[in-house]
Every structure is written in C-alpha cells, then in structure tokens.
N, C-alpha and C positions, 0 to 999 in steps of 0.2 A: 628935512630928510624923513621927519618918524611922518608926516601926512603920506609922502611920497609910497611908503614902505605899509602903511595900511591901505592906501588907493592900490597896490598889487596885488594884497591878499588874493587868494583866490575862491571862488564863489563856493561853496557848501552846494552839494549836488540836491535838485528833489527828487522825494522816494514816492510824489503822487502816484507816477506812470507804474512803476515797478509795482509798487503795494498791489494792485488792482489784479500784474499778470502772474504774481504769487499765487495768490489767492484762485483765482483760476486754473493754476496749473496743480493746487491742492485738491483741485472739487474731484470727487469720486466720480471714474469714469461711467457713462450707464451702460448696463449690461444687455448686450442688444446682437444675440445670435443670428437674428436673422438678416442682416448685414452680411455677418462672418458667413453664414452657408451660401447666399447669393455671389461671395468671391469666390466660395472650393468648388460652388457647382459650375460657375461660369468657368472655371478652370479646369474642372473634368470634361466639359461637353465640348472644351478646345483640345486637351489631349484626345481624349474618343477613347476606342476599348483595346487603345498599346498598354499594357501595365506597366513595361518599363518607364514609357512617357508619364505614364498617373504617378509614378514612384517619383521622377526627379522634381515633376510640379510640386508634389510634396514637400519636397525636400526643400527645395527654393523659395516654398510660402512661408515655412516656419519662420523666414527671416523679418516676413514682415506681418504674417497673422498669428494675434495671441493663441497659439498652440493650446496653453497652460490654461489659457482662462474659459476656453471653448471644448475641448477635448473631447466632451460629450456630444456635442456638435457636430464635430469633427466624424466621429467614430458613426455615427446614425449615418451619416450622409454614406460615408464607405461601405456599410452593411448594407444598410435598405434603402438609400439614396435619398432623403430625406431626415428634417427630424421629426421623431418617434415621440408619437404624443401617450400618455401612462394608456396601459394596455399591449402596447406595441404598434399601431396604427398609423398609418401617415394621415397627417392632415391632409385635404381635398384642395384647401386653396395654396399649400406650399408648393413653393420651384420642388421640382425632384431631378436628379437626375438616371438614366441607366446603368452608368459606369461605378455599379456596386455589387458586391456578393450576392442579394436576392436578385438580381436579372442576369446575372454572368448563367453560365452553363451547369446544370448539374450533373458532372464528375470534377473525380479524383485533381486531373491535372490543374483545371482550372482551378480550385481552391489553393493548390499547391501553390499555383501564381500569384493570386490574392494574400496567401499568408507571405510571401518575399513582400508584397506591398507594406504589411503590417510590419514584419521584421526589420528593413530598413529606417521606416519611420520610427519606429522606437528605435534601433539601435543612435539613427543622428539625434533623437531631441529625448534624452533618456527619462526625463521629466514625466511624460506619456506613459511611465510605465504602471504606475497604478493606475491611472485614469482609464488604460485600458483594462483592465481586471476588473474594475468598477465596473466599464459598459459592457464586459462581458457575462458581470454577476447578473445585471439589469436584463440585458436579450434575453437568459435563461428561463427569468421569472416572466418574461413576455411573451413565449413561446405558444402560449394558446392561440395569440394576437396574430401569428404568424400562419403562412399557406404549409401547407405538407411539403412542397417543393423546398419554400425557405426555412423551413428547418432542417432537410437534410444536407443543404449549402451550410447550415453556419453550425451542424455537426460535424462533418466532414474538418471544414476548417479548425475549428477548437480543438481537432483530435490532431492534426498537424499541427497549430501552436502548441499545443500541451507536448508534443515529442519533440520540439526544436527546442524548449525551454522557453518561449516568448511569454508562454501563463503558467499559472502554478496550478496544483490541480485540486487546489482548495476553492477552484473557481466552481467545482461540482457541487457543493454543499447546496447550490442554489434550484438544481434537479430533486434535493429531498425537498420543497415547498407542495403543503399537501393537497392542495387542487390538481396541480400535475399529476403527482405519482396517483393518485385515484384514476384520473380519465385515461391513462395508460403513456400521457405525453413522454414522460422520465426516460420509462423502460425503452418507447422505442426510436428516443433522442440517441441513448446510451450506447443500441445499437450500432447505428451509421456513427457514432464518437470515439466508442472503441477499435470498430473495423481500419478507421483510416490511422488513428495513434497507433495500434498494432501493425498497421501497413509501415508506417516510417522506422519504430522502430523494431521489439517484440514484446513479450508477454512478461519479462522477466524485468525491462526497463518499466513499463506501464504496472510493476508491482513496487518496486523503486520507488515510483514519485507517490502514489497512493500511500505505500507505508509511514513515509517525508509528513502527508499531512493526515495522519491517525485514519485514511478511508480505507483502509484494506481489508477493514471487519463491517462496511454500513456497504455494500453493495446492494444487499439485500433489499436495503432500505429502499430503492428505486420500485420496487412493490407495496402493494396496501398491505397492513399486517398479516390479513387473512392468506395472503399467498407469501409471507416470507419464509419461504424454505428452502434447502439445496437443492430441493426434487424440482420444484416448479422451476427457481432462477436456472438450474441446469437445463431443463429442456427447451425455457423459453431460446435461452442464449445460443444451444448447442443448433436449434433447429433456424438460427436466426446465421448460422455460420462461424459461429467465435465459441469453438469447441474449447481453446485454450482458454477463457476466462469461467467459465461454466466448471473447468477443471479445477481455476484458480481456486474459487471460490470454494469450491467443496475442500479442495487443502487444508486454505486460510479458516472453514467454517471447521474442521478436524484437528488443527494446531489448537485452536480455543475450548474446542471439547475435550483434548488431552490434557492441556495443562488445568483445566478444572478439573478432572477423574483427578490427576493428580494432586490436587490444595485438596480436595474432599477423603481422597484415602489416608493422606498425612494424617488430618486432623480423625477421622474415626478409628484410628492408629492409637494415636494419644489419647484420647478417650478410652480405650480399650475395648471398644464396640467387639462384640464374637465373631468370628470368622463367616459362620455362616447369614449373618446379614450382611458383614462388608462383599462377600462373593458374591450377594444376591444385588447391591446396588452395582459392582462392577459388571456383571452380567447384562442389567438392563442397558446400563449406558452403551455398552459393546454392542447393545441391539440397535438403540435410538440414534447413536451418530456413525455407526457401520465402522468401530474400529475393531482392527483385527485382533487376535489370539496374541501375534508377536508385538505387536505395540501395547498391550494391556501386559506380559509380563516385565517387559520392559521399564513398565513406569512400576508395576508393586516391587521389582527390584530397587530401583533407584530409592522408593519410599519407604522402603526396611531400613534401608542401611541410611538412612537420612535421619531417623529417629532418635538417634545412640548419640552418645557422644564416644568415639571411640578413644582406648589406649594408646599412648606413643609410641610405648614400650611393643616391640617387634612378638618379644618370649611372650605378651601376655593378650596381644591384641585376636590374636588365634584362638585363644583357647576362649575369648569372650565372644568373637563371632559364632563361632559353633554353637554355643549355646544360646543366642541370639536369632540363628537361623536354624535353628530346630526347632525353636517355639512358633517360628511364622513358614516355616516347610510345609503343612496341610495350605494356606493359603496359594502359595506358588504352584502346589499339585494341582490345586485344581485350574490352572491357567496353562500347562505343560502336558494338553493332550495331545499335542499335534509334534512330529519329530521338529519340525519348521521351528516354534515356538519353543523348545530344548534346548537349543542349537542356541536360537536367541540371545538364552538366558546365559550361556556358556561364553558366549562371545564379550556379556555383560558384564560377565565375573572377573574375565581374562582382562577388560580393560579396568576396572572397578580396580585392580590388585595392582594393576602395572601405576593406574595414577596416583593411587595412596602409597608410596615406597613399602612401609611399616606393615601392609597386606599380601608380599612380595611370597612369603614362605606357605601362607592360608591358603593360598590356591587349589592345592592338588587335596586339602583335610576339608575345602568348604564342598570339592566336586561329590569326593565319597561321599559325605553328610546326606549329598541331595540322592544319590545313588541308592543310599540306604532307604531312605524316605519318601522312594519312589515320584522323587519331583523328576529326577533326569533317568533315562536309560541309557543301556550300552550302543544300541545303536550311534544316535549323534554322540556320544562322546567317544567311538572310533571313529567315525565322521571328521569331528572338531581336530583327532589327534592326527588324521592323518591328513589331510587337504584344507580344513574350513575355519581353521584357526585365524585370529590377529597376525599383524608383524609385530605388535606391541609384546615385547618381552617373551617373544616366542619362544627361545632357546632356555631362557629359565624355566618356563611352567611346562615346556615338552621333556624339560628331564627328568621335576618332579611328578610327572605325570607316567612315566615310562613303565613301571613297576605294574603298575595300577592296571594300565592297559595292557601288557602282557598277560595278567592276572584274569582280562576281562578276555582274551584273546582263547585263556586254556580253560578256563575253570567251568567246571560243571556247574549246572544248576542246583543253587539250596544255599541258606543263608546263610550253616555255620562255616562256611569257607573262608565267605566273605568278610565275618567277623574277625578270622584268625586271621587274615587278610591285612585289616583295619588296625585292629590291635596289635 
C-alpha cells in the first residue's frame, strides 16, 4: 500500500518555462515614440479634418495607446502635427500629419473647435492634465521656432483654454523668457492671448486667474526693462485693441503705488520726519504715478489715525484725537485744496467714527478742528450735510452736526463767532 501511495504522489511542477517569461515581462519596456505617432497620425489622416471624428479617435486610442507615457508625443502631433524637435521645428524626415492647430484655419471658431478637442481628451484620461501644461510651457519657449501664422493659432487657443479652466495661467511665466520679450515675440503673443481669453470670458475673470497665480503686477514684464512702463504697455495694448487690460494695468500699477505712499508715510510718521519734506515726497509721487488729490488724502487720513494707539474709553478718546489731529492738520491742509478732496476727507471721518464705536460722539468736535485749521471749508461740509454724506451712522453724526451747520448757514464772517461758537 505505502509503494502504491508514493507511485501517486503527484509530480512537483517545473518553473524552467515560467522563470524565463517573468523575467521577460519585468524588462523595461523601450521608449519608442515614434511607433506611438505613426498610430495617432495614421488615425488622424483616417478621421480627416471632422474634429468631432479626431475627438472620439482619441478617445477610443487612450484605451490601447500609452497616453501617460507619450503625452508629449501626443500633444506635438495635435499642435504642429508632428514631433517637435528642441527649437520647435519639425524634423524633415518625420510622418506629419495636417489635422493639427498650425494647418487648421486662422480664426477664432476654428481654435474654439481644437480646444473641445483638448477639453474632452483631458477631461476622459485626467492624467494628461499636467502633461499638457508642460507642452504648453515648452510651445511658449519655442515660439521663435514657429511661423507668425502659428503662433497666432496657438495664441488664440491658450486664451480659450486659460478661460475654460483646461490651463492655469501660470502657464505665462514661460512668455517672461528673455530672448522672447527682447525681439518683441511675448508682447505680440500676448496680444492675440488676451483678445480671445477676453472674447470668452472678461476683463474681470482674466484678473481673477492672474491674481490666483501672483501675475497681475509682472505684465509689464512682457517688455525689455527699458520700455516697462504704464505709458508705453498702455499704448502698445490700447492701440493693439485691448483698451481694458491697458486700463487693467495702469489700476493694478496705482494699487502698488498707493499702498507703498502708504508703508513710506507710516513710517516717516514715526520717525517724525517735518511736514514739509513728508508733503514734498507725497507730492512727487502724486506726480510720478498720477494719483490724485482724493486718493492722497485718503491714505494721510488713514495713516494719522493708524499711528496712535487710541483710548477705549468714549469720555477720553475725543479729547485725545483733537489733539492728535491738530498736530497733523498743516499736513492734511495741504492735500485739501480741491472741494472734491474735502468732501473726501469728510466721508472718511464719517466712516472712520461709525467703525470705531468709542469715535461715535468725536465726529461733529474732529469736523470743527479741521474748520478752524482750515483743512475743511463751509462749502463741502454743507454739501456733506445736505445730500453727500454716508448711510453709515447718518442719523447720529446729522444731529451732532446740525448746530454747527446752522451756525455755518447764519454766521458772518470773522473768527470770534466761530470760537464762541466752538467753546
């Protein structure tokens, strides 16, 4: 029985055959694009120039061409129909095909069609989605390599992905590369990029994603140093048809000049720098980046009362501003020649008082101060009292105010009135 029962055993398998097709199916595959483009073009020049047709070939190849491993591949052949050898160039002896971005048509619609190509393909194989940021970092810095024609095809395009969301628009960084912006390629990429991104969506979304990744202060930068300015980028843009980014910019270039007037008055504030040099920097700067009279006292108000720390106490916080803004009254005078710029400063006060509670009562004692010191006149402050006021706290500062202006309404000319007035 025990021979019978080991003549059954059964045989121990060999791992010759296997071992070999391991080892095989471990070897790193070779990397061999030009295989992969000889199937997407053979498959483009069977659809022809239907997009929708180009889109589902797409679609259906992911299933059996490495997407992920090719991408780059991929992307070349749909742009320039071909791949793009460093420069941007097509090799002479590669398949190419026509059914790509630089042979389609140059307008509008036709790009719109191309980018449904790009949007579909990334949204089915989501993978693709840096890979194409990549090839569109890489086109950017290739653009010399490119006809005048196909770079205003794959402008066009990038300004209709950048307003659908399919790129980010940190894909621009690659337009500051300094050969470009020297020979003027940046500036007038920028052009045909923002016309069609501003076509889909507006001026206000296309500030939106720029702010998203830090570009909404380097526009400029698409100029050689010697021409970064708002005067030049203004005219080049405005005369180029994109009056609203030309606008942007000079904004966004006046937001950065204000809040710097501003850190620089703080700080010669604190110092205690004299009046008459901090009025003579604010004056230049009012010249150099053309801010006006009401925007300059706007900010020395805000930077008076930002210096103090103030009282919590209601009874005491008054009687401390007064004497806090009569030491810096000559400053504000001289920014308060215009009624415009009064009025301003009034408006300022009125909310300044409404958002600190504990300022609520100082209102109507900080307006006299300025009356007396010749920062405000009677004009705008009947103005303010009668139509140009806030809704903020209206009804409280119009009644500590009523007196006043009555006062301003009868009273003769001459100071001691004004004083019995006050006192």
């Amino acid at each position: 029985r025990v021979s019978f029962m080991n003549n059954q055993k059964p045989q121990k398998p060999t791992l010759s055959g296997q071992r070999f097709k391991t080892r095989k199916r471990d070897e790193k595959e070779r990397f061999d694009p030009t295989q992969f483009q000889d199937c997407i073009i053979q498959g483009l020049t069977e659809t022809g120039t239907d997009l929708e047709a180009v889109a589902k070939f797409l679609d259906a190849s992911g299933a059996k061409l490495d997407y992920r491993r090719y991408a780059e591949t991929l992307f070349d052949i749909l742009v320039a129909g071909g791949m793009l050898a460093p420069g941007g160039t097509l090799a002479d002896d590669m398949t190419r095909t026509n059914v790509c971005v630089f042979a389609a048509q140059e307008d509008l619609e036709t790009m719109q069609a191309f980018a449904q190509v790009f949007n579909k393909l990334i949204r089915r194989y989501k993978y693709l989605e840096k890979g194409f940021e990549d090839e569109v970092k890489k086109l950017l810095l290739f653009l010399k390599g490119f006809s005048e024609s196909e770079r205003n095809k794959l402008a066009m395009l990038t300004g209709i992905l950048l307003a659908n969301g399919t790129l980010n628009a940190s894909i621009l960084n690659s337009l500051y590369n300094e050969n470009l912006v020297k020979e003027g390629v940046s500036a007038a990429f920028a052009v045909k990029l923002f016309k069609s991104w501003i076509n889909e969506k507006d001026i206000n979304a296309v500030a939106v994603s720029l702010r998203k990744v830090n570009m909404d202060n380097r526009l400029m930068e698409l100029f050689p140093a010697n021409k970064q300015s708002v005067e030049h980028f203004s005219k080049y843009f405005t005369e180029a048809g994109l009056k609203e980014l030309s606008e942007y910019v000079r904004n966004q270039q006046s937001i950065g000049a204000r809040k710097e007037l501003q850190k620089e008055l703080q700080e010669q504030m604190s110092r205690g720098d004299p009046f008459k040099d901090i009025i003579l920097y604010v004056k230049e700067e009012m010249k150099k980046n053309n801010i006006s009279e009401q925007t300059v006292v706007a900010i020395i108000w805000s930077s008076v009362m930002s210096t103090v720390e103030w009282n919590k106490k209601e009874e005491l916080v008054a009687e401390q501003a007064i004497k806090h803004l009569k030491q810096y009254s000559p400053l504000l005078a001289a920014f308060t020649t215009q009624g415009q710029s009064e009025l301003t400063l009034l408006l300022k006060i009125q909310e300044y008082c409404y958002d600190n509670i504990h300022f609520m009562k100082a209102f109507q004692k900080i307006v006299v101060l300025f009356y007396k010191a010749e920062v405000l006149s009677e004009e705008p402050i009947l103005k303010w009292y009668k139509d140009a006021h806030l809704a903020k706290g209206k009804s409280v500062f119009l009644e500590q105010m009523k007196k006043f202006v009555e006062w301003l309404k009868n009273a003769e000319e001459g100071n001691e009135q004004l004083s019995s007035y006050v006192e």
